[in-house]
MMTF fields as JSON, N, C-alpha, C and O atoms, coordinates in Angstrom:
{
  "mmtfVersion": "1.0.0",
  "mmtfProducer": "UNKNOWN",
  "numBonds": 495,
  "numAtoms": 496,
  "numGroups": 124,
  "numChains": 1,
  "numModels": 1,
  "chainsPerModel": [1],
  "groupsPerChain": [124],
  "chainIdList": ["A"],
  "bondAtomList": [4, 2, 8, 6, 12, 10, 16, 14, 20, 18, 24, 22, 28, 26, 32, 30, 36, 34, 40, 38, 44, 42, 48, 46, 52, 50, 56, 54, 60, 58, 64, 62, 68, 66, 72, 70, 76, 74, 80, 78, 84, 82, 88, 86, 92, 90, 96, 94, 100, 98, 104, 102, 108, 106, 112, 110, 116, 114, 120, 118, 124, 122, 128, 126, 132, 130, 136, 134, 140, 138, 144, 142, 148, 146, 152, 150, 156, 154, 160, 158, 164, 162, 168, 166, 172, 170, 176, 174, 180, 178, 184, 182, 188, 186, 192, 190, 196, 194, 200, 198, 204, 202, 208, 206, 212, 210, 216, 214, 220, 218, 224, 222, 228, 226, 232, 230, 236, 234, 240, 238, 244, 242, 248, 246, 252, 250, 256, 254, 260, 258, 264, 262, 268, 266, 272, 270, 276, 274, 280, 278, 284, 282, 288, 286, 292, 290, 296, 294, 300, 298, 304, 302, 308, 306, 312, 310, 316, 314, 320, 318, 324, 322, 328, 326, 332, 330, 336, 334, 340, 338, 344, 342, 348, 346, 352, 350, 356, 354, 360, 358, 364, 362, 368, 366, 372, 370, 376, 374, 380, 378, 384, 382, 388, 386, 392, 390, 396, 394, 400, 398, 404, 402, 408, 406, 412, 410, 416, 414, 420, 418, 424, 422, 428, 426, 432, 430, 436, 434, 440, 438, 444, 442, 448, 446, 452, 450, 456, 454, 460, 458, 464, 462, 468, 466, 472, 470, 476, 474, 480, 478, 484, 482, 488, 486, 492, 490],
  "bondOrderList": [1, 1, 1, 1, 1, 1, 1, 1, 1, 1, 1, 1, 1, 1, 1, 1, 1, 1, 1, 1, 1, 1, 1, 1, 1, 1, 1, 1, 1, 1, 1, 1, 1, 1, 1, 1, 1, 1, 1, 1, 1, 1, 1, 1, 1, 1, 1, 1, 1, 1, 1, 1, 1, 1, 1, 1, 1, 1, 1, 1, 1, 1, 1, 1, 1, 1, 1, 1, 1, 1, 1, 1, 1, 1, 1, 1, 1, 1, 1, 1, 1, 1, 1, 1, 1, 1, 1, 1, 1, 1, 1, 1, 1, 1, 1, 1, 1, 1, 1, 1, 1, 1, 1, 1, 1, 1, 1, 1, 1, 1, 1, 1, 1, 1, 1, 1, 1, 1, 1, 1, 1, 1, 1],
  "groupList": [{"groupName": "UNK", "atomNameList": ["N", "CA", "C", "O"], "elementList": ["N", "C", "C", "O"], "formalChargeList": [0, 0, 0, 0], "bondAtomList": [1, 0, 2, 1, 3, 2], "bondOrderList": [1, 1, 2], "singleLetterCode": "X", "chemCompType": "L-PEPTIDE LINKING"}],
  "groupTypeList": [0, 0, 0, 0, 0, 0, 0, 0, 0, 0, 0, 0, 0, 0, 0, 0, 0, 0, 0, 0, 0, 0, 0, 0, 0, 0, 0, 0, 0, 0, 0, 0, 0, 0, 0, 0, 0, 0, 0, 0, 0, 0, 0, 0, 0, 0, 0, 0, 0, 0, 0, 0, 0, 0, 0, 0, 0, 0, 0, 0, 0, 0, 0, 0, 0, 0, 0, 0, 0, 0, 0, 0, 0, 0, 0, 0, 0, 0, 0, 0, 0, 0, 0, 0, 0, 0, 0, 0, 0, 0, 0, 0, 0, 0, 0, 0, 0, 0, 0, 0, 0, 0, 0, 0, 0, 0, 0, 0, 0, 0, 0, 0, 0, 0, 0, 0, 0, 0, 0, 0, 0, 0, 0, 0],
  "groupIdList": [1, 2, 3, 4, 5, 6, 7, 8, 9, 10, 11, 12, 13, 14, 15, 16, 17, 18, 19, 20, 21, 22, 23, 24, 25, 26, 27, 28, 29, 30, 31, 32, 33, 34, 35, 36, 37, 38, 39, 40, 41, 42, 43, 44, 45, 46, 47, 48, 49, 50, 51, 52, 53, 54, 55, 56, 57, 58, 59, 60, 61, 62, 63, 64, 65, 66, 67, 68, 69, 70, 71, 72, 73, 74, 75, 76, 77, 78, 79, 80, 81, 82, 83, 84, 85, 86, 87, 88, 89, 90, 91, 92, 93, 94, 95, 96, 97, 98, 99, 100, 101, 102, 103, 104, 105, 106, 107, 108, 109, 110, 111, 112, 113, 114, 115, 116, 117, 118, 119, 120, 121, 122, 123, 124],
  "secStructList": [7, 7, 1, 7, 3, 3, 3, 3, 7, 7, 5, 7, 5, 7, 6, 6, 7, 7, 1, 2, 2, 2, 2, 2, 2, 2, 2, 2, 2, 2, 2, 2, 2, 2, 2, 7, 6, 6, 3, 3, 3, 3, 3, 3, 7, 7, 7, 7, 7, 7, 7, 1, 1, 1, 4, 4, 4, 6, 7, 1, 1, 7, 7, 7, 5, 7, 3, 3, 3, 3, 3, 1, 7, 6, 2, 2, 2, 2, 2, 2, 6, 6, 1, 2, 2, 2, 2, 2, 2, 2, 2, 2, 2, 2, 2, 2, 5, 1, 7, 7, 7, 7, 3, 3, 3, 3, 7, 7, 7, 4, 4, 4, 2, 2, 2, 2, 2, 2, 2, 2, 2, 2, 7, 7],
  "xCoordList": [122.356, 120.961, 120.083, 120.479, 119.004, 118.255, 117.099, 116.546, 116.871, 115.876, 113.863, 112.841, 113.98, 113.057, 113.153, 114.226, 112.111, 112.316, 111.514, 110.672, 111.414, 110.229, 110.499, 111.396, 109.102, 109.19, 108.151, 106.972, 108.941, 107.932, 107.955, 108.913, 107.003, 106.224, 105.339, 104.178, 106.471, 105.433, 104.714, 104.967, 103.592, 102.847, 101.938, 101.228, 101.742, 101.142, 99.683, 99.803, 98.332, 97.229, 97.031, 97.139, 96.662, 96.178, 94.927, 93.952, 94.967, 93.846, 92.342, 91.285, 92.863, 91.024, 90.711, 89.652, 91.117, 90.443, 89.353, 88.92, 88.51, 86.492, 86.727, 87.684, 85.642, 85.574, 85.452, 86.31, 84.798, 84.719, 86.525, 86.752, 87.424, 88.645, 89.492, 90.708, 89.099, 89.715, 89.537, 90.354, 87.72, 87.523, 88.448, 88.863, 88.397, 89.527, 90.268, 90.476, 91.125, 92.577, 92.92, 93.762, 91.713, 91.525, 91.564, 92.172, 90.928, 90.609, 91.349, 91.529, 91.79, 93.07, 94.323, 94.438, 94.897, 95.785, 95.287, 96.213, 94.029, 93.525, 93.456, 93.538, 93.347, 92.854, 94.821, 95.048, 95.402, 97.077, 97.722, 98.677, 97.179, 98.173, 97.506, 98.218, 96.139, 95.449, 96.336, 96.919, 96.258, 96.327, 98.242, 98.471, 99.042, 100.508, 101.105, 101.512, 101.41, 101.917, 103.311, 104.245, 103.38, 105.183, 105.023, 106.039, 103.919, 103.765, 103.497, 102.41, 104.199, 104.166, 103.209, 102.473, 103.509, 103.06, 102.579, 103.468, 100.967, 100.996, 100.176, 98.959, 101.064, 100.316, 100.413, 101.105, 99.517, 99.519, 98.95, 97.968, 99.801, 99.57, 99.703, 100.167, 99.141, 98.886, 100.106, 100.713, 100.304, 101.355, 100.708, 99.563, 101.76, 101.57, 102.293, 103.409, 102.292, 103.232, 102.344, 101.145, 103.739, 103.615, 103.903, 103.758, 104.284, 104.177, 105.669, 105.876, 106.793, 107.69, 108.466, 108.285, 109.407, 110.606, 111.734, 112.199, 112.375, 113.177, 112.835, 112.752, 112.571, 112.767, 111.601, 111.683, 110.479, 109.017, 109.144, 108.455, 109.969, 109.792, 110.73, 110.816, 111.951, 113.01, 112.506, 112.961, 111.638, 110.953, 110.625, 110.239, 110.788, 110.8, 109.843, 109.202, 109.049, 107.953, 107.184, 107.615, 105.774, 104.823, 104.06, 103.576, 104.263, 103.704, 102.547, 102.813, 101.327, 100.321, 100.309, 100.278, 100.336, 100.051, 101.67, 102.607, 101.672, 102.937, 102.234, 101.233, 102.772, 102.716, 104.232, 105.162, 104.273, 104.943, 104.886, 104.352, 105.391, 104.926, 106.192, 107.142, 106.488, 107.027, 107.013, 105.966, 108.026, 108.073, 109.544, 110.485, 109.219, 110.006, 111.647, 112.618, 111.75, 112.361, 112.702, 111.704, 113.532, 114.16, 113.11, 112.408, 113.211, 112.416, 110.841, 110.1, 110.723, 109.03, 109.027, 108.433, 109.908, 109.427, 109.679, 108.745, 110.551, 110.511, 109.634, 109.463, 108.47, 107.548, 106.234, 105.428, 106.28, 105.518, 105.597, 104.546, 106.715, 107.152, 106.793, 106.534, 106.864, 106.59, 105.12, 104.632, 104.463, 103.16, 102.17, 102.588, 100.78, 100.018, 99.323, 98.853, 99.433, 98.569, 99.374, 98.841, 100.946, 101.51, 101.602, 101.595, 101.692, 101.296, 100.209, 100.36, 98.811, 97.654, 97.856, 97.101, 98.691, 99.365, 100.232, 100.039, 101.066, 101.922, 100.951, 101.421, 100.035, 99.642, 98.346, 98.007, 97.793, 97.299, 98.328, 98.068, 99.649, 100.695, 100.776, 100.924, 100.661, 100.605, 99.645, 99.759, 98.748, 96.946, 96.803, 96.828, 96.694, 96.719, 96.99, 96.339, 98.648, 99.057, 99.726, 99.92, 100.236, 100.958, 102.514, 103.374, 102.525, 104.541, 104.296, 103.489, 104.962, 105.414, 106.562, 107.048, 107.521, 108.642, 108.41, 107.36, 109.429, 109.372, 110.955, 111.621, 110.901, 112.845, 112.403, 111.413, 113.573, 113.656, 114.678, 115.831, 114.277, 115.234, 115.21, 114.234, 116.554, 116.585, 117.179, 118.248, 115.336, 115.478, 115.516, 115.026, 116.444, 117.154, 116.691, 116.219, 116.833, 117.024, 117.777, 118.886, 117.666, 118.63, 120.038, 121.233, 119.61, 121.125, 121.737, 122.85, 121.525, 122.418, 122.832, 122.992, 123.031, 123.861, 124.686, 125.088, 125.942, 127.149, 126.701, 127.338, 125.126, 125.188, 124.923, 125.526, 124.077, 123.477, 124.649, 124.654, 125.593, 126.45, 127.773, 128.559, 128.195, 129.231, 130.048, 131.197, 129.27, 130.008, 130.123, 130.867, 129.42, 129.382, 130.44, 130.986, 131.204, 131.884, 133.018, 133.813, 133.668, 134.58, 134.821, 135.991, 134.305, 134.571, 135.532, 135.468, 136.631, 137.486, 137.01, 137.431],
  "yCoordList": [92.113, 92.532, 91.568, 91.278, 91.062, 90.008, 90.79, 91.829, 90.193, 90.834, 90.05, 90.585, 88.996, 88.35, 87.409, 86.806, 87.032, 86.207, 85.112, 85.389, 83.982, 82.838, 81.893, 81.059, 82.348, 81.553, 79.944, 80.017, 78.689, 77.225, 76.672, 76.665, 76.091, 74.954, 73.698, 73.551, 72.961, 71.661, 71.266, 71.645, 70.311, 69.736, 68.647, 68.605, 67.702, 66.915, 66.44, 65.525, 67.003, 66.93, 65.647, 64.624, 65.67, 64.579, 63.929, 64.626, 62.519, 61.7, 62.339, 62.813, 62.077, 62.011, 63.557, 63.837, 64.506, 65.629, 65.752, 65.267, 66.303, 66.72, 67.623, 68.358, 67.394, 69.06, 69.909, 70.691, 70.547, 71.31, 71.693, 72.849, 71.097, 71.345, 71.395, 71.578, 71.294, 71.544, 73.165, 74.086, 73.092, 74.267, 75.766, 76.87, 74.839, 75.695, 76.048, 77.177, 75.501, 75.556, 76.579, 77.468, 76.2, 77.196, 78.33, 79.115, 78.982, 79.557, 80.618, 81.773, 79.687, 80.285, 80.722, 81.892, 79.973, 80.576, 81.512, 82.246, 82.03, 83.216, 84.342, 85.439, 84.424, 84.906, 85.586, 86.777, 85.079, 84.87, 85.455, 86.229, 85.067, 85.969, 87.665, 88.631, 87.754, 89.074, 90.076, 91.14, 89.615, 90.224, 90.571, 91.443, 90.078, 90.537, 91.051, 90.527, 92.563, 93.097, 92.88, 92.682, 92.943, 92.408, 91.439, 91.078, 90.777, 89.637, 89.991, 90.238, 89.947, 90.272, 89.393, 89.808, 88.008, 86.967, 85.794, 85.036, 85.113, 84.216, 82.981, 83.019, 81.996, 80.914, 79.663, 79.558, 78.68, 77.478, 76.658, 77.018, 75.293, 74.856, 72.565, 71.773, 72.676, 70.631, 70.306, 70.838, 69.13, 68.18, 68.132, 68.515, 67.493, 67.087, 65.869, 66.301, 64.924, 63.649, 63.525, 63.778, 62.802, 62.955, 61.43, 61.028, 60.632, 58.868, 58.724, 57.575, 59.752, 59.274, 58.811, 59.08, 57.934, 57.466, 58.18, 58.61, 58.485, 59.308, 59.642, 58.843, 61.309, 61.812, 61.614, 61.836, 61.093, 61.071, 59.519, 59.229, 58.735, 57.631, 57.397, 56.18, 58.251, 58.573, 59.431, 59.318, 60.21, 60.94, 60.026, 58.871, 60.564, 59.639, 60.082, 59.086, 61.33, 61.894, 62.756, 63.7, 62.14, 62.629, 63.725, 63.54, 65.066, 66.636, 66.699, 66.685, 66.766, 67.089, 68.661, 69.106, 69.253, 70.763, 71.424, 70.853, 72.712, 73.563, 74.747, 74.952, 75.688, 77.084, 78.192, 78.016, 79.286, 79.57, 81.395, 82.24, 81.656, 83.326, 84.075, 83.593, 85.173, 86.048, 87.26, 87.907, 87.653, 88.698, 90.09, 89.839, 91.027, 91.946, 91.965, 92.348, 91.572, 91.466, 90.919, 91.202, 90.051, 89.744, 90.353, 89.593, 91.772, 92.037, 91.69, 91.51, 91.703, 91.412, 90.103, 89.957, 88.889, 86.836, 87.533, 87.295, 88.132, 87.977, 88.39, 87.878, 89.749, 90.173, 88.925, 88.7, 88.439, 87.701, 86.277, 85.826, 85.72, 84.448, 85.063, 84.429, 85.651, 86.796, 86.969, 87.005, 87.098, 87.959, 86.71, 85.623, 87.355, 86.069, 85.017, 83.898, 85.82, 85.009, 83.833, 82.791, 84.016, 82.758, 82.129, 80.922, 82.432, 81.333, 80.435, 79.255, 81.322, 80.121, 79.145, 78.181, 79.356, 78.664, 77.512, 76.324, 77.966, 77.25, 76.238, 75.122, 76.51, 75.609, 74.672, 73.579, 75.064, 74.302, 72.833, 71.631, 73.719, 72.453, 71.504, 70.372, 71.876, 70.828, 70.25, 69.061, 70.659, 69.413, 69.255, 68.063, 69.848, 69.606, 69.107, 69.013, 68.422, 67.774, 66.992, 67.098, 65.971, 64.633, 64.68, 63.8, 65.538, 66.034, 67.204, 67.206, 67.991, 69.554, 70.169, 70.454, 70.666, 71.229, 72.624, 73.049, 73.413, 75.032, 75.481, 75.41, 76.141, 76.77, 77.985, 78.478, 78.273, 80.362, 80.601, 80.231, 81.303, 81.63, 82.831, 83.579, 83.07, 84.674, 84.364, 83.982, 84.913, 84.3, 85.352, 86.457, 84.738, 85.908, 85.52, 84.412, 86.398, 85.981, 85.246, 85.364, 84.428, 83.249, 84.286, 84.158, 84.922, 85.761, 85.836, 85.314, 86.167, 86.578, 85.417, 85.492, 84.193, 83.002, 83.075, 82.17, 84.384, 84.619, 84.909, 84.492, 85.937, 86.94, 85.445, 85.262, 84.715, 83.689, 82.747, 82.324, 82.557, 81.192, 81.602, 80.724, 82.928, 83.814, 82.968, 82.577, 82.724, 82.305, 80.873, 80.233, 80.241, 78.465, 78.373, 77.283, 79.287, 78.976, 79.206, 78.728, 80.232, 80.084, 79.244, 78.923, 78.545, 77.191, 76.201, 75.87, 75.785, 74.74, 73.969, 72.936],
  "zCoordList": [-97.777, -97.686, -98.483, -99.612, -98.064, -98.432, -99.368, -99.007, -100.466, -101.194, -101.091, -101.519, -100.532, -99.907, -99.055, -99.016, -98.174, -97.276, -97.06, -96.206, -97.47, -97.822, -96.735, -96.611, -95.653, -94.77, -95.371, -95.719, -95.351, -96.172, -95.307, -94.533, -95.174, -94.203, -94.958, -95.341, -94.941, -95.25, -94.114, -92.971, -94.521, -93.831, -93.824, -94.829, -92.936, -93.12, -92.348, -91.532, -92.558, -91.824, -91.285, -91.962, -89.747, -89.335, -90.013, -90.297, -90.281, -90.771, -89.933, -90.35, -88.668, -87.384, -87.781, -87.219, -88.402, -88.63, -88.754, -89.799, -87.996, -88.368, -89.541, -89.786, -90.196, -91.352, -90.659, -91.071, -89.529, -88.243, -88.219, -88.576, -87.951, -87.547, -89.029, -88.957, -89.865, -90.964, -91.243, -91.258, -91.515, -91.672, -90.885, -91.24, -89.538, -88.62, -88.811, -88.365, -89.495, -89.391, -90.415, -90.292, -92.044, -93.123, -92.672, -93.4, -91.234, -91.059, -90.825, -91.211, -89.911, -88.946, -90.251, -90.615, -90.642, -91.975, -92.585, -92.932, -93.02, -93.795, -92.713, -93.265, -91.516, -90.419, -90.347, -90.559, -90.186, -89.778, -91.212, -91.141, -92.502, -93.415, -93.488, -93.763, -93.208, -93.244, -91.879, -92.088, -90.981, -89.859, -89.464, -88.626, -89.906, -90.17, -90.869, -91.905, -90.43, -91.586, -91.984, -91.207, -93.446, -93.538, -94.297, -94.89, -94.528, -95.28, -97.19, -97.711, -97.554, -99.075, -100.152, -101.047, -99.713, -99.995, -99.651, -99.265, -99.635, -98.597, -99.863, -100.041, -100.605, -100.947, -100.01, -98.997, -100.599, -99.85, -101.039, -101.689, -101.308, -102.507, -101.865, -101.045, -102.692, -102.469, -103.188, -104.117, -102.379, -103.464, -104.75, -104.989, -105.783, -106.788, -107.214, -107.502, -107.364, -107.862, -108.997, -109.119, -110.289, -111.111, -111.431, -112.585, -110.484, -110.714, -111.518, -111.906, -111.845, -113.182, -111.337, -110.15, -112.274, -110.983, -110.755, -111.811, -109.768, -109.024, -107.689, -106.756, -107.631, -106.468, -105.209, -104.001, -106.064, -105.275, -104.525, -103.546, -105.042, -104.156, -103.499, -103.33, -102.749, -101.96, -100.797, -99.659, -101.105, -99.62, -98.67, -98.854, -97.703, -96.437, -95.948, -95.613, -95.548, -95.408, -96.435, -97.097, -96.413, -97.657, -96.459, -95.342, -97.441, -96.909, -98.066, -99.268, -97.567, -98.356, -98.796, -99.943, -97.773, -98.218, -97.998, -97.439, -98.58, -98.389, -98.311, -98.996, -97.378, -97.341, -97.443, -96.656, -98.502, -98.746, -98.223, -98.941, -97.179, -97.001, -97.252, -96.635, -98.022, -98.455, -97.668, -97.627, -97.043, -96.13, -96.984, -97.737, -96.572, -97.27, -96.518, -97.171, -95.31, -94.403, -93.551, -92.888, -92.585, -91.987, -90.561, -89.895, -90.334, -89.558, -89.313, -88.347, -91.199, -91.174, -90.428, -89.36, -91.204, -90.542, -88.825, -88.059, -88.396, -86.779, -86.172, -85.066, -86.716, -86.503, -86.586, -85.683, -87.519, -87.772, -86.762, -86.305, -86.505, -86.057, -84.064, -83.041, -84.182, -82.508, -81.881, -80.751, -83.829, -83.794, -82.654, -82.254, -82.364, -81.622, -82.717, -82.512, -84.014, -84.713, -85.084, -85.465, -84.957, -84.766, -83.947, -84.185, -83.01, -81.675, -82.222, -82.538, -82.312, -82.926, -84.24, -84.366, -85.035, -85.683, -85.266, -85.521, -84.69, -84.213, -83.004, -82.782, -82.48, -81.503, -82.554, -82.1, -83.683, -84.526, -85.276, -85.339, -85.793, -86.214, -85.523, -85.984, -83.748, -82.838, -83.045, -83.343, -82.994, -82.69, -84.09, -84.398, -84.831, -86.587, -87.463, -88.503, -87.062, -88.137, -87.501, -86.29, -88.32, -87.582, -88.458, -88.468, -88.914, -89.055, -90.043, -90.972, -89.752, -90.028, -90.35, -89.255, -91.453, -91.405, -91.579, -92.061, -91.174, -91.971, -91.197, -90.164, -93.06, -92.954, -93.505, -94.046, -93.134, -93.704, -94.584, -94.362, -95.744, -97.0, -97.55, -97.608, -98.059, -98.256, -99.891, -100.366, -100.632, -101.888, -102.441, -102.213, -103.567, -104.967, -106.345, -106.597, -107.147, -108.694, -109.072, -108.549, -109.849, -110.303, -110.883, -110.616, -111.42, -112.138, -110.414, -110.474, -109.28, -108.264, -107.475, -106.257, -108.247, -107.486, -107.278, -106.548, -107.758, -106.549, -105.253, -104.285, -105.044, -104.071, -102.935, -101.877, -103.417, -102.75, -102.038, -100.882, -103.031, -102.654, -102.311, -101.955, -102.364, -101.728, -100.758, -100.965, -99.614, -98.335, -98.549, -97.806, -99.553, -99.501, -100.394, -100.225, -101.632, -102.463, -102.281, -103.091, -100.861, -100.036, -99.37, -99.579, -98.509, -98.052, -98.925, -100.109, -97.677, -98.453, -98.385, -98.906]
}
């Protein structure tokens, strides 16, 4: 049983964006976390680089923004991933941005890294 569910989406805005279509898109994300229920949590946060050397100059793709939504359930992300307000989402990532990721995680407390890694720590 999953105790949260963090659907993340990096992203990367197209340059030719109008403020007109920015504003949009703002829009549309505030419009899309209000209107689904199931959603526990909805941030969206900017990169940050910090210039030290390592991991920031090994990325192969630079994601300006991230969105992070928190769902109570398994049922809630499918509700949501179903809902129409994702469709308009999803058809914004298309015209919107010029590369996009998003994975689904069923996030725990750090104390429950057995519950988490159970099936990976069986593996021969």
């Amino acid at each position: 049983m999953c105790e949260m569910i963090a659907h993340i989406v990096l992203l990367q805005p197209r340059e030719a964006l109008s403020v007109d279509q920015r504003r949009s898109a703002l829009d549309a994300l505030a419009k899309s976390a209000a209107s689904v229920p199931g959603i526990v949590r909805f941030r969206i946060g900017r990169r940050v680089q910090h210039g030290l050397p390592g991991y920031e100059q090994q990325m192969a793709q630079h994601y300006e923004f991230a969105l992070v939504l928190e769902f109570e359930s398994i049922d809630a992300l499918t509700a949501y991933l179903t809902a129409p307000a994702h469709g308009v989402l999803g058809q914004l990532f298309t015209t919107a941005t010029s590369a996009a990721l998003a994975y689904d995680y069923d996030m725990r407390e750090a104390g429950e890294l057995e519950a988490v890694a159970s099936d990976w720590l069986k593996r021969p």
